[in-house]
N, C-alpha and C positions, 0 to 999 in steps of 0.2 A: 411151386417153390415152397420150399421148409419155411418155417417163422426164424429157426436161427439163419437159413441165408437168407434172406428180407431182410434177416435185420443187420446183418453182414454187407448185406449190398446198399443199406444204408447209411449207415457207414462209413464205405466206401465212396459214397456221395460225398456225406458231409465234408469225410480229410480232403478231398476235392477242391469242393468250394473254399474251405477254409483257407488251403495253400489259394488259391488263387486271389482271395481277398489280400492275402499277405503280397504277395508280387505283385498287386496293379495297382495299390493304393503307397501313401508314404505317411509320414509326420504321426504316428501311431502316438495315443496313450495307453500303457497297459498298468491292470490295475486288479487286485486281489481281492480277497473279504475284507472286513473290517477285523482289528485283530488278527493279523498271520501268523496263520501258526507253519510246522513244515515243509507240508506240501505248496500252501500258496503263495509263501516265501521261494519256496525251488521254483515252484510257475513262472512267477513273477520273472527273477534272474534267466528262465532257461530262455523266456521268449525274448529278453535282454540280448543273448547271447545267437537268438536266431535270426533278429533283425537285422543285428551288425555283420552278419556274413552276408544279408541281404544289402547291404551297405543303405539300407534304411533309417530316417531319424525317425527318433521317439523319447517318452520318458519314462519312467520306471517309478510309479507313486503310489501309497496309499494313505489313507486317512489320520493315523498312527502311526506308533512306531514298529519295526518287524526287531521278535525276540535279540537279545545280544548273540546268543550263544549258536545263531544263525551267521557270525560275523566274517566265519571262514568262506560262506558263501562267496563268489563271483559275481563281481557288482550290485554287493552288498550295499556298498556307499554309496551305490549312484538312487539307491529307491528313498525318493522325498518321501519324508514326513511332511503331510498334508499341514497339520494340525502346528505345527512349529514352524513350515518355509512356507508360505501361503507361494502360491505359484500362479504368474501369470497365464493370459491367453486361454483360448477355449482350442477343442480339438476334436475334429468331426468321428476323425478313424480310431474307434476303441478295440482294445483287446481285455477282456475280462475272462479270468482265470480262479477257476476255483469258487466261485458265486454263485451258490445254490439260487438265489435270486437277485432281482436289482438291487434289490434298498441293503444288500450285503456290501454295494458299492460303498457306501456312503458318503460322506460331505465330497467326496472325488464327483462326483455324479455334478456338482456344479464347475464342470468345466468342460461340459461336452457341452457341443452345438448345438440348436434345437435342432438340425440332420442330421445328428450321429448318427453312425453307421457301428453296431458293435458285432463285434465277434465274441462268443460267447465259449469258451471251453471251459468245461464241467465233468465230474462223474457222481454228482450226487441225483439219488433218485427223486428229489425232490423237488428239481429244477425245474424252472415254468418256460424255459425256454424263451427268455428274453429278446435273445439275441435275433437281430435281421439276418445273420448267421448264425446258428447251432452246430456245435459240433460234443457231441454230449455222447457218453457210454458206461452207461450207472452200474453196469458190472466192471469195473476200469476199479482197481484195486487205490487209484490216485489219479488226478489230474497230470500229476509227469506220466506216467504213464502210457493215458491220450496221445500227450504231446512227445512222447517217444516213437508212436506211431505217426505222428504229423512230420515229424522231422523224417522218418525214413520216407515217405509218400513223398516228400521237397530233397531227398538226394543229399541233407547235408552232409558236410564235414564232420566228424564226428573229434573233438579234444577230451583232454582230462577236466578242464573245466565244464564242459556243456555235462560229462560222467556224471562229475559229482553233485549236479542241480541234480540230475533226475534220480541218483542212487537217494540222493538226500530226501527226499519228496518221498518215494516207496521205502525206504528205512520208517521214516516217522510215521505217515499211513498206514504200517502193518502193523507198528507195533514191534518193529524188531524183526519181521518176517513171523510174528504168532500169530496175528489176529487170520479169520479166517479169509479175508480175501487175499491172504495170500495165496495164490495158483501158479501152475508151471511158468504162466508166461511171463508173472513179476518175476519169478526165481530166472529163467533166461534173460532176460533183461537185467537183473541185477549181474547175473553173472558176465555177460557182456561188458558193465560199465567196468568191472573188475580189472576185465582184461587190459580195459582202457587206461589205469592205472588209479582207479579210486582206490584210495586206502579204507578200506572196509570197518575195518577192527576199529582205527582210530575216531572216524566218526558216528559207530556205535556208542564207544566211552563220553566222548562228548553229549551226545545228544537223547541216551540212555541211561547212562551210568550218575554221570556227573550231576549234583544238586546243589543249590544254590542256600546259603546259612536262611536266607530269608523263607526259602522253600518246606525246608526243614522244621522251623519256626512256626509256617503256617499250616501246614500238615499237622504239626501237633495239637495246634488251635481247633485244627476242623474234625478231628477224631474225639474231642474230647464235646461234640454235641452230637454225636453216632447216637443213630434212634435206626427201631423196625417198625416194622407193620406188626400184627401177631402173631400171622404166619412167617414170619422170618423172609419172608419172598422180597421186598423191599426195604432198603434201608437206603439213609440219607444223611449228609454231613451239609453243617451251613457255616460260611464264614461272612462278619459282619465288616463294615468298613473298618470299623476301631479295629478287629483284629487287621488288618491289611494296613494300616497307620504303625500299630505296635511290633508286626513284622519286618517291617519296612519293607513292601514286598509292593510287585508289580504285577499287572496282567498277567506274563508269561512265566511267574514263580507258582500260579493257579496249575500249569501241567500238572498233571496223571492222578492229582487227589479225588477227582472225580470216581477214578478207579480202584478206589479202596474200598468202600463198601460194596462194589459191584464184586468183587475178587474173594467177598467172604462166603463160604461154602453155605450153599442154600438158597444164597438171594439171584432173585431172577433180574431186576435193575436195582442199580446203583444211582443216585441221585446225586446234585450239590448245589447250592442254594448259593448265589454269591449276590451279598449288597449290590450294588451299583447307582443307587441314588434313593430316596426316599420314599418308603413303598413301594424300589423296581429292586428284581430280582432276576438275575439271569442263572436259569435252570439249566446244568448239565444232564443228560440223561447215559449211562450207559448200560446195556442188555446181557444179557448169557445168552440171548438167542431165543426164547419164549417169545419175546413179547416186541414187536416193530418198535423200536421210541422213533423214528422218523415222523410215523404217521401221530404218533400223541406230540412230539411237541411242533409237527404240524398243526395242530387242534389248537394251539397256543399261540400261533405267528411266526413261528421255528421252523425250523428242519433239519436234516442231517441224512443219516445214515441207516440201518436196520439195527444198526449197535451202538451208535453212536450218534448223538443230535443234543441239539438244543433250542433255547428260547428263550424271550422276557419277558417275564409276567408280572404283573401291579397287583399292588394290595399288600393288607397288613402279612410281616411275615409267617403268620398259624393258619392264616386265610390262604395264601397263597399254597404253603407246605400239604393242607387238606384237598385242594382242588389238583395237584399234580396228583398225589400220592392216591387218590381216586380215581382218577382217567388212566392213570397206571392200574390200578387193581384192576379196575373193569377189564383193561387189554386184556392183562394175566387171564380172567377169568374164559 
């Protein structure tokens, strides 16, 4: 057998198991990163929307709050804010979605059983495989995705609302369909949901187009500390908390600023340095493709992507800036 069928036929294991954990079990928690962003906001709601046809109870929670502009989502309202509704009761049968590792769970993680049983669906390559279930495929352009293929292996019913979880998920995963893991099979799948009657166009504008005054504000702030390496290979933008006070800006006003020094002709990553409390710094990394950041801001307690990843690293902020900006050069080299 080939390595790609092995790994095909793995696979095919896992969506296996996975639908069967979902049919024999009930009273489900499912539960995303910390911070969701697109894709594990669409996770979140799709598996919402896959239980109920399961006529299974569960709940829809994470740590935080999931962006506004996520709000046309499909039981959008029903995902607790951990951090605002504290929620009773513990709950054995997890579904976790989108969590490169556990401690992505975060403060959710205290309300599973000491037997929880989690189901783990992922497509980040940097996943440790938590889960007493796996179902993981780190070529998977998105978590909806995966679970695009989960749902056909379970026969479901297909609506316009379960459409626009998963269009929504590979919309912001690719990047608009630019970044490179976009392949034939997200384009058939997107094309499918299409059919299904997602308005395509509209929630490009929304979730592409449309910037928030606060956003705009903080982008200015963070362009205006744009620094390189000598070689021009690296550059990096840092925004402090007093700027994120004086924008009046939130977590999800941080979108795609990451992507501006990565997008300037020559540099190999892109960086972005965001306060987060006193000497912590969460480092965005993004690549042109030279150089893995998955594996460097692995190297820091992070992960992510081949192009995309991050982490949080301690220390003064010039201290911090020197120790990225070198684990990154070594890559390069």
């Amino acid at each position: 057998m080939s390595g790609s069928a092995a790994r095909a036929a793995v696979y095919g294991n896992q969506l296996e198991e996975a639908a069967r954990f979902l049919k024999e079990n009930d009273d489900f928690l499912v539960v995303s990163h910390i911070q969701p962003d697109g894709d594990a906001a669409s996770s979140t709601v799709a598996i919402g929307l896959l239980l109920e046809q399961l006529q299974k109870n569960f709940l829809l929670i994470n740590e935080g709050s999931v962006p506004r502009k996520l709000s046309f989502l499909p039981k959008y309202s029903e995902i607790v804010n951990l951090s605002e509704n504290p929620a009773k009761g513990k709950f054995k049968h997890i579904i976790s979605v989108d969590c490169a590792d556990y401690s992505r769970i975060g403060s959710v993680a205290s309300m599973f059983t000491e037997d929880a049983i989690v189901l783990n669906i992922d497509h980040h390559p940097t996943n440790d495989e938590f889960g007493a279930v796996n179902l993981i495929r780190t070529d998977a352009a998105a978590t909806v995705e995966i679970l695009y293929d989960l749902f056909q292996e379970m026969k479901l019913n297909w609506n316009v609302s379960l459409a626009t979880a998963i269009y929504t998920g590979l919309l912001t995963d690719t990047g608009g369909f630019r970044y490179s893991n976009t392949t034939s099979h997200v384009m058939n799948i997107a094309a499918e949901m299409l059919r299904l009657g997602v308005n395509g166009h509209e929630l490009a504008n929304e979730l592409l187009e449309k910037s928030s005054l606060a956003h705009i504000l903080l982008l200015k702030k963070a362009l205006s500390t744009l620094a390189f390496t000598e070689d021009k290979q690296i550059a990096w933008v840092m925004v402090t908390a007093a700027d994120m006070k004086d924008s009046n800006a939130t977590n999800e006003d941080f979108e795609g600023i990451v992507n501006y020094p990565r997008n300037i002709e020559g540099v190999e990553v892109g960086l972005l340095f965001k306060e987060t409390g006193k000497d912590t710094y969460k480092v965005g990394f993004r690549s042109a493709g030279k150089a893995d950041v998955a594996v460097i801001a692995k190297s820091f307690g992070g992960g992510g992507h081949v192009r995309a990843a991050g982490a949080t690293v301690q220390g003064p902020l010039e201290q911090v800036i020197q120790e990225v900006v070198n684990c990154v050069r070594s890559a390069l080299e």
